[in-house]
N, C-alpha and C positions, 0 to 999 in steps of 0.2 A: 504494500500500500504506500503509493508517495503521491500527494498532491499539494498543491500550492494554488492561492487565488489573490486577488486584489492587489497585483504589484503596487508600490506607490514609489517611483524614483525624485522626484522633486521636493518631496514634502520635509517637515524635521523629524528624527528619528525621537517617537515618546520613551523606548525601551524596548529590550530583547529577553525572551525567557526561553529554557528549556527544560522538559523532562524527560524520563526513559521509565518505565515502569513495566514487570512481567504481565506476562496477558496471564499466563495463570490464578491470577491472584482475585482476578474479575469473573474468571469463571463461576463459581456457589453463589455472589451478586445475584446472576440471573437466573441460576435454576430453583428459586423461590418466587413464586409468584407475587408477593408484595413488591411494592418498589424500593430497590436498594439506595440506601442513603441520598434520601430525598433532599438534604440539607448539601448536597453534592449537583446530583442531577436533572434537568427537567426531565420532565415524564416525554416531552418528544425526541427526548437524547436516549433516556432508554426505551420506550418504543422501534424507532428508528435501529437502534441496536439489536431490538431481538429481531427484528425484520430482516437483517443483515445476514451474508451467509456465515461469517466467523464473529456473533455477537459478542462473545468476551473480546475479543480484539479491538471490537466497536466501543466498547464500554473504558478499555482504557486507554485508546485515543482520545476519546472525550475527558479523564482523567491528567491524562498527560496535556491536555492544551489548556485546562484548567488550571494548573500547577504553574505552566507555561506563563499562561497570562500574569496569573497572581506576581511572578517576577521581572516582566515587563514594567507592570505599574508600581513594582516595589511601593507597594500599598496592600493595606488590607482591604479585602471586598467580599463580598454575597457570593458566590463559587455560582449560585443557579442566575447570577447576573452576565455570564456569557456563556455560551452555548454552541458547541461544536454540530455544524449538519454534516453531515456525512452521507451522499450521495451511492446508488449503489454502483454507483458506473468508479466510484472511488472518489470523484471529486468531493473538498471539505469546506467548508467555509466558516467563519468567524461572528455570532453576532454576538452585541456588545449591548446590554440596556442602557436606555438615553442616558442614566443618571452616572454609568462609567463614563461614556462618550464625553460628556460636557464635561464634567468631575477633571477628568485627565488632555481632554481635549484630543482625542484621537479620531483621526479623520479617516484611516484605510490602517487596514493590517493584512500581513501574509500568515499565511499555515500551512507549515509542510510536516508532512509524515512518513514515517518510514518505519520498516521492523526492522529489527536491528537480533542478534542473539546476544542475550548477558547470563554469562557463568553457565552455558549451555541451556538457556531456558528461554523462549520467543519473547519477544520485549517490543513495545512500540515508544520509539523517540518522539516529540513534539518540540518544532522549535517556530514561536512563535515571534514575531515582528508587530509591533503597533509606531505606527506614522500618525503626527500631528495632521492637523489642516494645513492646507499649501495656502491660502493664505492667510495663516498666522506666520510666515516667511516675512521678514522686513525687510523690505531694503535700503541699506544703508549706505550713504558716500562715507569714501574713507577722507578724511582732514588731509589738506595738502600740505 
């Protein structure tokens, strides 16, 4: 699994986060029919996961870009305040509630994913990008 959306090359960089975490561990998550750690997930992120053909997989890319973000904005925030979709053609996208967005000012972000193997065990990385608004860009003369 690797996708990536929303380049943004002109804008200012808000911060960079990443995580790596075993798919194993998201497995038992979803084979209970309540919904796992609601105080984590929206219910269309695990939806959308059990719909998926390798749902644990699903479940901690969503994990991982949560984690991700949280160190982008090097801030504390709501974890069900942004929300990995996850497409089943693979593609993933980023959404961010208004109150991050203006909070931090972030105007585009990228998400890219990838499995990766750690200590012999499938793992999914998340390395997440948030971009300012382009124009909050100033321009400035420099003094002669």
């Amino acid at each position: 699994m690797t996708s990536s959306t929303n380049r943004c090359e002109s804008a200012p960089l808000v911060g960079c986060g990443i995580d790596c975490e075993a798919v194993a561990r998201f497995a038992p998550m979803l084979a209970r029919d309540e919904h796992p750690m609601p105080f984590v997930f929206t219910r269309a992120e695990v939806d959308r996961a059990r719909a998926l053909p390798s749902p644990a997989r699903a479940l901690c890319a969503c994990f991982c870009v949560k984690e991700a973000v949280l160190k982008a904005l090097s801030a504390p925030c709501n974890l069900t305040d942004c929300e990995l979709v996850l497409e089943p053609d693979g593609a993933a996208s980023l959404r961010l509630a208004p109150s991050l967005v203006e909070e931090h000012g972030v105007g585009a972000s990228t998400v890219d994913l990838c499995d990766v193997e750690e200590a012999a065990e499938e793992a999914v990385m998340a390395v997440v990008v948030l971009f300012g608004r382009a124009s909050a860009i100033i321009d400035t003369e420099v003094p002669k």
